[in-house]
C-alpha positions as CSV (number, residue, x, y, z in Angstrom):
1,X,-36.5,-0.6,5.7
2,X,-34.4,-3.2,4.0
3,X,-34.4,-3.9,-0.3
4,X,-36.8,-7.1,-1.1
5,X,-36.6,-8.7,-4.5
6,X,-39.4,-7.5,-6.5
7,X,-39.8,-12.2,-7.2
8,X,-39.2,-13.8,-4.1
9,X,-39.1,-10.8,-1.5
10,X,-36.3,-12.0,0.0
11,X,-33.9,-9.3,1.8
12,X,-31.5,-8.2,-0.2
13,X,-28.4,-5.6,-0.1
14,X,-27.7,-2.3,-2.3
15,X,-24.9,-3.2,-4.1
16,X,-26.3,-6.8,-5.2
17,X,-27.2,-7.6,-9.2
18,X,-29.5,-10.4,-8.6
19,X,-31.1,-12.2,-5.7
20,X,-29.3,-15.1,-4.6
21,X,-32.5,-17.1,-3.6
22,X,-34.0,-16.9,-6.7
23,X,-31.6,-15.2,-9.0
24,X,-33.9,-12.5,-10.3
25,X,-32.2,-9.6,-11.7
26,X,-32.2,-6.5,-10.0
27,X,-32.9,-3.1,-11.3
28,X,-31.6,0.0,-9.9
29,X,-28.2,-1.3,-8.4
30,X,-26.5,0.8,-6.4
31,X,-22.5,1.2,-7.6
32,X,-20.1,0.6,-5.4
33,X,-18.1,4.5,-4.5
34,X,-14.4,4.5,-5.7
35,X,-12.3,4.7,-2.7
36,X,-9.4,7.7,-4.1
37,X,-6.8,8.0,-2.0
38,X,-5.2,11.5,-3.7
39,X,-2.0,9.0,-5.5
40,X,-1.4,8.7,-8.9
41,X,0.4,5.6,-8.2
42,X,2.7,5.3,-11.2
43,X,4.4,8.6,-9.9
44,X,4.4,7.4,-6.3
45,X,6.3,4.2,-7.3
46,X,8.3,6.4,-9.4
47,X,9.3,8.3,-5.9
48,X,9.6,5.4,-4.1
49,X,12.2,3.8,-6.2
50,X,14.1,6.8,-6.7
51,X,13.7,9.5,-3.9
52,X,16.2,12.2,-5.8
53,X,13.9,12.5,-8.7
54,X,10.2,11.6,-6.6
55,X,11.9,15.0,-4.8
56,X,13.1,17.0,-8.3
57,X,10.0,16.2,-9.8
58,X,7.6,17.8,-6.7
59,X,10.3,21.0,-6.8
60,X,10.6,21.4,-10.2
61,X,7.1,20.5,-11.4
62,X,4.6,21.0,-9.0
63,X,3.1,24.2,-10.5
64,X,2.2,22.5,-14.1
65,X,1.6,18.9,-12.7
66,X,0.5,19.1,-9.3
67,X,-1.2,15.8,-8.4
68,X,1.4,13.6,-10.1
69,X,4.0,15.7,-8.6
70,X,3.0,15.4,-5.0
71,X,2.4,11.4,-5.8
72,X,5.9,11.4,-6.3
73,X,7.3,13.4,-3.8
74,X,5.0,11.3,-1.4
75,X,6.6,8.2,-2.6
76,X,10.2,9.6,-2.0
77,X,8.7,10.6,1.6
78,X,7.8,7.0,2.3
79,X,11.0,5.6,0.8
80,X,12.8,7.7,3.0
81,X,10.9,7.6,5.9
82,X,11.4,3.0,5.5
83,X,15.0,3.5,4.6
84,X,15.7,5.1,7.9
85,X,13.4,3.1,9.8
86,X,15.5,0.0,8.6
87,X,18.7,1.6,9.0
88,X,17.8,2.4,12.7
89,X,16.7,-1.6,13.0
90,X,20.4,-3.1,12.0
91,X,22.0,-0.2,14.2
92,X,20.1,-1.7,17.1
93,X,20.9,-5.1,15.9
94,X,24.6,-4.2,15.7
95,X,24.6,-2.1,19.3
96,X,22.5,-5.7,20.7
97,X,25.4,-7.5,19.8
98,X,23.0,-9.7,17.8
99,X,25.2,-9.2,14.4
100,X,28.6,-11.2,14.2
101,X,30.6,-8.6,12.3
102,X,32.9,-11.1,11.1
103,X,30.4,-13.1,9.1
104,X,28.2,-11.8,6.6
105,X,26.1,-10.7,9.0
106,X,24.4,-13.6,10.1
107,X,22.5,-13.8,13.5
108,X,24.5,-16.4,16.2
109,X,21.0,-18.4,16.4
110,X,21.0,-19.2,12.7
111,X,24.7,-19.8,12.2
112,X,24.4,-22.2,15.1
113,X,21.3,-24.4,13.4
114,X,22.8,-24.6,10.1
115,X,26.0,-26.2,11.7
116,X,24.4,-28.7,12.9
């Protein structure tokens, strides 16, 4: 059975502070769960930025620290997971042909629109 407002009885939802027919305050609003994905995300950027110490801190302080440590090294995982993922990309590029090596690496297609 749906929430009324205890004014107007229109149908309202759980997470709603007043009615938006009438504007009645309502009592007993439900709060909105925190969504926690397991990241303290000042160590994960921490890892992310800098890999070597993302993976030094995990190694060295997982024991005393254990969330922020695994934050970390979880940051260094995804740096280096999208380092190699954009190294593979220009390695296909550059097998393709699609890279000029003689300019600064500027696709054909572009260099030929901005000669124009």
């Amino acid at each position: 059975m749906p929430k009324r407002c205890p004014n107007c009885k229109s149908e309202i939802t759980r997470y709603q502070e007043f009615c938006y027919q009438c504007g009645a305050p309502i009592r007993h609003v439900a709060k909105r769960p925190k969504v926690d994905l397991g990241v303290e995300w000042k160590w994960f950027i921490v890892g992310f930025l800098l890999p070597p110490l993302g993976y030094a801190w995990f190694f060295f302080f997982s024991r005393n620290h254990y969330d922020a440590a695994l934050s970390a090294f979880k940051g260094a995982i995804a740096a280096s997971i999208l380092s190699f993922l954009v190294y593979q990309m220009l390695s296909l590029v550059s097998c393709l042909g699609l890279a000029d090596p003689t300019t600064t690496g500027v696709l054909p297609v572009a260099r030929s629109v901005f000669r124009a």
